[in-house]
TITORFI-399523 format. One line per 3 residues: their letters; for each residue x, y, z of C-alpha. Coordinates in nm, 3 decimals, decimal comma, always signed. Each point is the difference from the previous one (the first is absolute). Last residue first. Example, Ala and Ser with C-alpha at 12.3 -4.5 7.8 and 13.67 -1.06 7.14 Angstrom:
BEGIN
sa) +1,367/-0,106/+0,714; -0,137/-0,344/+0,066
END
This chain:
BEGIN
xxx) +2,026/+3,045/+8,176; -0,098/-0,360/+0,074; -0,350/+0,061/+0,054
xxx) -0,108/+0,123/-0,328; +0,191/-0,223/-0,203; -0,127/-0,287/+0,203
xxx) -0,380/+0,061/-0,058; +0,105/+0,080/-0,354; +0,101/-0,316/-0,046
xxx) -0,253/-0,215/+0,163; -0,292/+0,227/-0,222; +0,165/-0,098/-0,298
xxx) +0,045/-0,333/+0,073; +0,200/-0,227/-0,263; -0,062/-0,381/-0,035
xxx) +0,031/-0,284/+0,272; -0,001/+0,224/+0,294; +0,190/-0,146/+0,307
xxx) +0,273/+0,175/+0,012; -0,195/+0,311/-0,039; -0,230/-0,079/+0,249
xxx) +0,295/-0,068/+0,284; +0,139/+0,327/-0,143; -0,361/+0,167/+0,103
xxx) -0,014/-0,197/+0,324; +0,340/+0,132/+0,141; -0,101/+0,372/-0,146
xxx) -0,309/-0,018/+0,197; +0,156/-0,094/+0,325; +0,219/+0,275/-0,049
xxx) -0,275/+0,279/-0,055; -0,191/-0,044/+0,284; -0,224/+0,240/-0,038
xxx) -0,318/-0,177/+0,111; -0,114/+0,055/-0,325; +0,293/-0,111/-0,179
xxx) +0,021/-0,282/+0,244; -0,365/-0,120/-0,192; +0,101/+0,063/-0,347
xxx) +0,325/-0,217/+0,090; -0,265/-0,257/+0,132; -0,173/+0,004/-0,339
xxx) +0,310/-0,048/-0,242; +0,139/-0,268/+0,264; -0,383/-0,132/-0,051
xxx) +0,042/+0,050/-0,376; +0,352/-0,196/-0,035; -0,107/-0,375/-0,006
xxx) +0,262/-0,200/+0,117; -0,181/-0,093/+0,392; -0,417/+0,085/-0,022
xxx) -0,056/-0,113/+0,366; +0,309/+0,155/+0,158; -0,019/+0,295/-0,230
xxx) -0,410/+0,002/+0,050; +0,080/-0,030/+0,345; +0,200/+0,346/-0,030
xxx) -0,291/+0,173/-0,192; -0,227/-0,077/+0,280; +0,276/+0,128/+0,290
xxx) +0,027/+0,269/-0,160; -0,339/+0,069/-0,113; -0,123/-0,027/+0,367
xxx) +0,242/+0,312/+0,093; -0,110/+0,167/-0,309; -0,368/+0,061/+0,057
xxx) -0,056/+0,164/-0,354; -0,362/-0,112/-0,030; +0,093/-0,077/-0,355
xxx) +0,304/-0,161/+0,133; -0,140/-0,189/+0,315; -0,298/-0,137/-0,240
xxx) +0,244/-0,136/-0,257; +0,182/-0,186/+0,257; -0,272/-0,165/+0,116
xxx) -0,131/-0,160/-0,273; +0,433/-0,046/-0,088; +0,015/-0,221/+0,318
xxx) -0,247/-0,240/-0,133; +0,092/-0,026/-0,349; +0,350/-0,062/+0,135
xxx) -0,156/-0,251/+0,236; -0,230/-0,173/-0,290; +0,390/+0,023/-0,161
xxx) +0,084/-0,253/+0,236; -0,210/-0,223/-0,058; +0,022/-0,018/-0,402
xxx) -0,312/+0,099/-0,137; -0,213/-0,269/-0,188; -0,185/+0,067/-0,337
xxx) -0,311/+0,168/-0,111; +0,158/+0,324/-0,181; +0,052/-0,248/-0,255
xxx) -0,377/-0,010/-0,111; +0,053/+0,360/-0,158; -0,135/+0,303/+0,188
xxx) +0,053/+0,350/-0,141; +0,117/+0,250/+0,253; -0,111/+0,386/+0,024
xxx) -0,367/-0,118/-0,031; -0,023/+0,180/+0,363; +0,218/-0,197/+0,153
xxx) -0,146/-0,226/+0,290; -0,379/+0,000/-0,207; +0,243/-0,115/-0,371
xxx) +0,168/-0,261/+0,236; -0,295/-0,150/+0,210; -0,191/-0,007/-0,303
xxx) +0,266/-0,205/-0,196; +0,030/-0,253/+0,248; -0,362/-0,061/+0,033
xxx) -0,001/-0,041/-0,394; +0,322/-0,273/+0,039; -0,143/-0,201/+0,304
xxx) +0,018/+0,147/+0,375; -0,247/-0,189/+0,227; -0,118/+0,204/+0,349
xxx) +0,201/-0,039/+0,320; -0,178/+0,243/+0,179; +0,021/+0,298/-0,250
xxx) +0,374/+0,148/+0,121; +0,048/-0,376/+0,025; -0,009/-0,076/-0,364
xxx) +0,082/-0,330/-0,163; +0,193/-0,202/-0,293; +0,011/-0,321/-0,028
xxx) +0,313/-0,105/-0,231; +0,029/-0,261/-0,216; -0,173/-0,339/-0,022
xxx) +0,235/-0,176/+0,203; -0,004/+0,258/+0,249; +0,158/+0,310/+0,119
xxx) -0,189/+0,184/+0,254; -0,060/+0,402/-0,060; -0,016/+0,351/+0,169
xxx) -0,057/+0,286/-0,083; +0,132/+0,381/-0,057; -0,140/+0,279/-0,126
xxx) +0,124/+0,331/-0,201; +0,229/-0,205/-0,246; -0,090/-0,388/+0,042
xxx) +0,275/-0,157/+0,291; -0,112/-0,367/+0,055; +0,101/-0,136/+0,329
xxx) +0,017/-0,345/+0,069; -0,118/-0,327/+0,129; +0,068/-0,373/-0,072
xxx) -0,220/-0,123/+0,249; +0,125/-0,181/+0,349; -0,280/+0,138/+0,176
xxx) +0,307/+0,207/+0,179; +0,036/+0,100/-0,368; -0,334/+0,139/+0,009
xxx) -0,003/+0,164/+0,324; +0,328/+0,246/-0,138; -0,174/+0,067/-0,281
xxx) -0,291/+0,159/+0,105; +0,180/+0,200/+0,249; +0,255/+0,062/-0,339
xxx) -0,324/+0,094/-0,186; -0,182/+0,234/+0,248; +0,329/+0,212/+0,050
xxx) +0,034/+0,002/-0,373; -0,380/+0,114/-0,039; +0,033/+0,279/+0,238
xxx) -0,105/-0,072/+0,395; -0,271/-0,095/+0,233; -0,077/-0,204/+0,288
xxx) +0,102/+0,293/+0,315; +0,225/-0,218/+0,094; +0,098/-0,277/-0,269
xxx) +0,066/+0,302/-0,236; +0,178/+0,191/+0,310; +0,249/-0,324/+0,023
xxx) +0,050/+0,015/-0,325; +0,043/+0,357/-0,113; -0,072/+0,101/-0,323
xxx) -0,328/+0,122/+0,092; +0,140/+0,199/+0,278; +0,142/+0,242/-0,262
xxx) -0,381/+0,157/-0,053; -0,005/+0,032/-0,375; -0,280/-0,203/-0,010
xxx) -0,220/+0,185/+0,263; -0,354/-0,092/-0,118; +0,084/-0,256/-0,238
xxx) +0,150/-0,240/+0,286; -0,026/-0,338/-0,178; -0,151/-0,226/+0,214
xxx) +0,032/-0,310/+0,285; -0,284/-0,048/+0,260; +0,129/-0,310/+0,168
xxx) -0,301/-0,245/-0,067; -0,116/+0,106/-0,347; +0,397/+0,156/-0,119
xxx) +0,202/-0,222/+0,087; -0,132/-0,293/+0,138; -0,309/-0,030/-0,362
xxx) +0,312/+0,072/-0,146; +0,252/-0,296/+0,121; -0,344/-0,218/-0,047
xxx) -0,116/+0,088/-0,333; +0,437/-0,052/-0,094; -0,065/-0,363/+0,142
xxx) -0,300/-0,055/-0,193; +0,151/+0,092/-0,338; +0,300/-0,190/+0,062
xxx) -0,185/-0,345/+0,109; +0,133/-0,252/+0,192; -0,259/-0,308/+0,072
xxx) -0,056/+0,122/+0,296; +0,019/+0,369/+0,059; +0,182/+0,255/+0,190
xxx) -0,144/+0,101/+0,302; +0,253/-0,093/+0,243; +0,286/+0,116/-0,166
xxx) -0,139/+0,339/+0,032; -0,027/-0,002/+0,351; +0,388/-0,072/+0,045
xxx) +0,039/+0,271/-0,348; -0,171/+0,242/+0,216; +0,226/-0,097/+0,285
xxx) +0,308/+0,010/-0,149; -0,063/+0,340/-0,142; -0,052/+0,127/+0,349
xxx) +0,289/-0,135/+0,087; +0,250/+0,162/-0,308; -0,147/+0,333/+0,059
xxx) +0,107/+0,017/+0,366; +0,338/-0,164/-0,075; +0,026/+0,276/-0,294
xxx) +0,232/+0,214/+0,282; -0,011/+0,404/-0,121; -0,212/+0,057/+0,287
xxx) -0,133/+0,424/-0,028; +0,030/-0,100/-0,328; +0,131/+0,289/-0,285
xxx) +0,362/-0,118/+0,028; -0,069/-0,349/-0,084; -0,208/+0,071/-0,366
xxx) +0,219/-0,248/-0,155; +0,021/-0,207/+0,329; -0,375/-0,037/+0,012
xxx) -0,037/-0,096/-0,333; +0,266/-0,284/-0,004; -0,150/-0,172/+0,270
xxx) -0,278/-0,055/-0,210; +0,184/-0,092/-0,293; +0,204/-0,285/+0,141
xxx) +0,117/-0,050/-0,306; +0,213/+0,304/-0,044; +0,218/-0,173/-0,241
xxx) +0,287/+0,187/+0,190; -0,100/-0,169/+0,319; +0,277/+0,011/+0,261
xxx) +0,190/+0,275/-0,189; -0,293/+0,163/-0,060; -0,119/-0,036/+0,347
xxx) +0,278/+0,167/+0,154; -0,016/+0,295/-0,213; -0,321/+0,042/+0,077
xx) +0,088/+0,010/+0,310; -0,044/-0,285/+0,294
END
């Protein structure tokens, strides 16, 4: 199945997991999530044995990290963040180590087979995850085993993730649509493949993030940078009028993009 595929079957991207590997597809030596989606069955098959009686939220979560990242070995990779196979699933659950979105949707992902309410929670420079509960959302940090993520603990992991560039404000702490964890996923890597100018992994990066990211104009905008580079001009100029059509307001930059290359 292609990303494409799975959209189509899954536009929601519920079934998160999955998801991940076949947004990152072509840089998996096995593109097929089956072998994620097992071993994930059987953490959450051990899980469900430990969770405790009477039900308690607080005990259950001790228990999904105490598996996670006590028993299994789990952590942020700080030494070699920018290392792409940190944003890839089945390397994460590998080698037991990844970025904090890679962390969060594995996270995730065994929650909701808990049956929790689980989600992603996209702050600028660091991303978490959360349940939804009567009582609001829990917030919670795999990157840092699992720890508690209030307000202040928000705001730290913000201002240290962008220098101070970004002021925090208690809104930053809400749920991220599933499928834009993917696009958030895909664009991690993305970013590195530009600024490492590797431009045959940029394509195909920039062209999930069209398949991923469908209406909005920058990743047509960034995939025409990409063919430019490549020089292949004519797949460039097919993106560029594809951004311009869809650009709510006037783009400068678009314009003179296409100026340029239809002399």
């Amino acid at each position: 199945m292609s990303l494409l595929d799975y959209l189509r079957e899954d536009p929601e991207c519920r079934n998160l997991a999955a998801g991940a590997v076949h947004a990152v597809a072509p840089a998996l030596d096995d593109p097929d999530p089956a072998h994620v989606d097992l071993q994930l069955n059987e953490w959450a098959f051990t899980l469900a044995g430990r969770m405790p009686l009477p039900w308690n939220t607080h005990k259950a979560i001790d228990a999904l990290n105490d598996l996670l990242f006590s028993e299994l070995g789990f952590r942020g990779d700080r030494e070699t963040y920018d290392d792409p196979l940190n944003a890839l699933l089945p390397e994460v659950i590998a080698r037991r180590k990844g970025l904090p979105i890679a962390l969060s949707i594995l996270w995730v992902d065994l929650a909701r087979r808990l049956g929790f309410d689980a989600v992603g929670v996209g702050l600028p420079g660091h991303f978490v995850a959360a349940l939804r509960t009567d009582f609001g959302l829990l917030c919670f940090d795999p990157f840092h085993q699992g720890r508690p993520v209030g307000e202040e603990s928000g705001e730290q992991l913000v201002t240290r993730a962008t220098q101070g560039r970004v002021a925090f404000h208690p809104g930053m702490l809400r749920p991220t649509p599933d499928r834009l964890v993917l696009v958030r996923l895909v664009r991690n890597l993305h970013q590195r493949f530009m600024q490492a100018e590797s431009w045959d992994e940029a394509l195909w990066t920039s062209t999930h993030l069209v398949l991923l990211d469908a209406g909005n104009p920058r990743p047509l905008k960034e995939r025409a940078f990409v063919h430019l580079q490549r020089n292949e001009p004519g797949p460039a100029l097919v993106d560029l009028r594809e951004a311009l059509r869809l650009s709510p307001d006037v783009d400068p930059e678009l314009q003179a993009w296409l100026q340029a290359l239809e002399k």
